[in-house]
C-alpha positions in Angstrom: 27.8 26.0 1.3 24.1 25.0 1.6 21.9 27.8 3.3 18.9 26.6 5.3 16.2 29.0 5.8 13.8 28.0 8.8 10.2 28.5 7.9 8.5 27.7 10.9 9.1 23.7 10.9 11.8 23.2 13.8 15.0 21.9 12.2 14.7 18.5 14.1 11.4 17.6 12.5 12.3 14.5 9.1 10.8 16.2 5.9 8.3 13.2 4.9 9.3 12.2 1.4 6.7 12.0 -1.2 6.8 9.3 -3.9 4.8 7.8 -6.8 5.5 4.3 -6.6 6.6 1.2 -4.0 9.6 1.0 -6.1 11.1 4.9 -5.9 10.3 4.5 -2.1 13.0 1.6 -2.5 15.7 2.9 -3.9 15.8 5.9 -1.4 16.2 3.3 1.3 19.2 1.4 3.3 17.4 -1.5 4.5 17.8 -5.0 4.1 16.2 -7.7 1.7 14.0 -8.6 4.7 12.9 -5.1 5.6 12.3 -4.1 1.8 10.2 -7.3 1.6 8.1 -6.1 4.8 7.8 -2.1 3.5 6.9 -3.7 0.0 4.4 -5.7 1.8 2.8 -3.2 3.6 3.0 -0.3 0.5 1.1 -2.9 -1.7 -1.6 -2.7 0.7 -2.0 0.5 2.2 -0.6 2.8 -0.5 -1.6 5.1 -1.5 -2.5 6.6 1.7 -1.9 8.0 5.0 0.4 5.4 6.1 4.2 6.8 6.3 7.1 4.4 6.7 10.1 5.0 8.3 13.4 3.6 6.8 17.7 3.7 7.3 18.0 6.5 4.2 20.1 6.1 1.8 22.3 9.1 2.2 23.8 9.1 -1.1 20.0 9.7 -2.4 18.6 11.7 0.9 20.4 14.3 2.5 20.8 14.2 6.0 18.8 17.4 6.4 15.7 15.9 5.0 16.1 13.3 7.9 16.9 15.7 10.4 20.3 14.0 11.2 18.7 10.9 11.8 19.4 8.9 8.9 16.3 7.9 8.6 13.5 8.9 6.0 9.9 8.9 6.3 8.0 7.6 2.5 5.0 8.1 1.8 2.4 7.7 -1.5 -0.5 10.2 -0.5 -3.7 9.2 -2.5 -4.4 12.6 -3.5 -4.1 12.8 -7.0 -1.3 15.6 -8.1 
C-alpha cells in the first residue's frame, strides 16, 4: 500500500505537474479534441511561463493523489531553465 507522508502541503491542495513540452502536457490529459486544440493554443503562446492549465487527468498516467481526488491536473512549462 502507498504511504503518504504530509509535509506541510494540506492533502487537498493538486500537485502542479511540471512538463517540457505542449505535447507531454497532452498526453497526461482526458480532454477532448476541442479542449486539447484550446490548451495547445494557449501553451504555444504563453509557455513557458507562469501560466498553469487545468485539465480532466488522465488517471491511467496521473494518480489521483497528484490531483487531490479531483481528477483534474494542473500543467505547467515554468521558463526557468532546469
Amino acid at each position: 500500500m502507498l504511504e503518504i507522508i504530509q509535509l506541510g502541503r494540506p492533502l487537498t491542495d493538486p500537485i502542479i505537474v511540471h512538463v517540457s513540452h505542449i505535447d507531454e502536457a497532452l498526453v497526461l490529459t482526458d480532454a477532448d479534441q476541442e479542449l486539447k486544440e484550446l490548451f495547445a493554443f494557449l501553451a504555444e503562446n504563453f509557455w513557458p511561463g507562469p501560466l498553469t492549465c487545468v485539465l480532466k487527468a488522465d488517471l491511467t498516467k496521473i494518480p489521483m493523489i497528484i490531483t487531490a481526488n479531483t481528477g483534474y491536473v494542473g500543467l505547467r512549462q515554468p521558463k526557468a531553465k532546469v
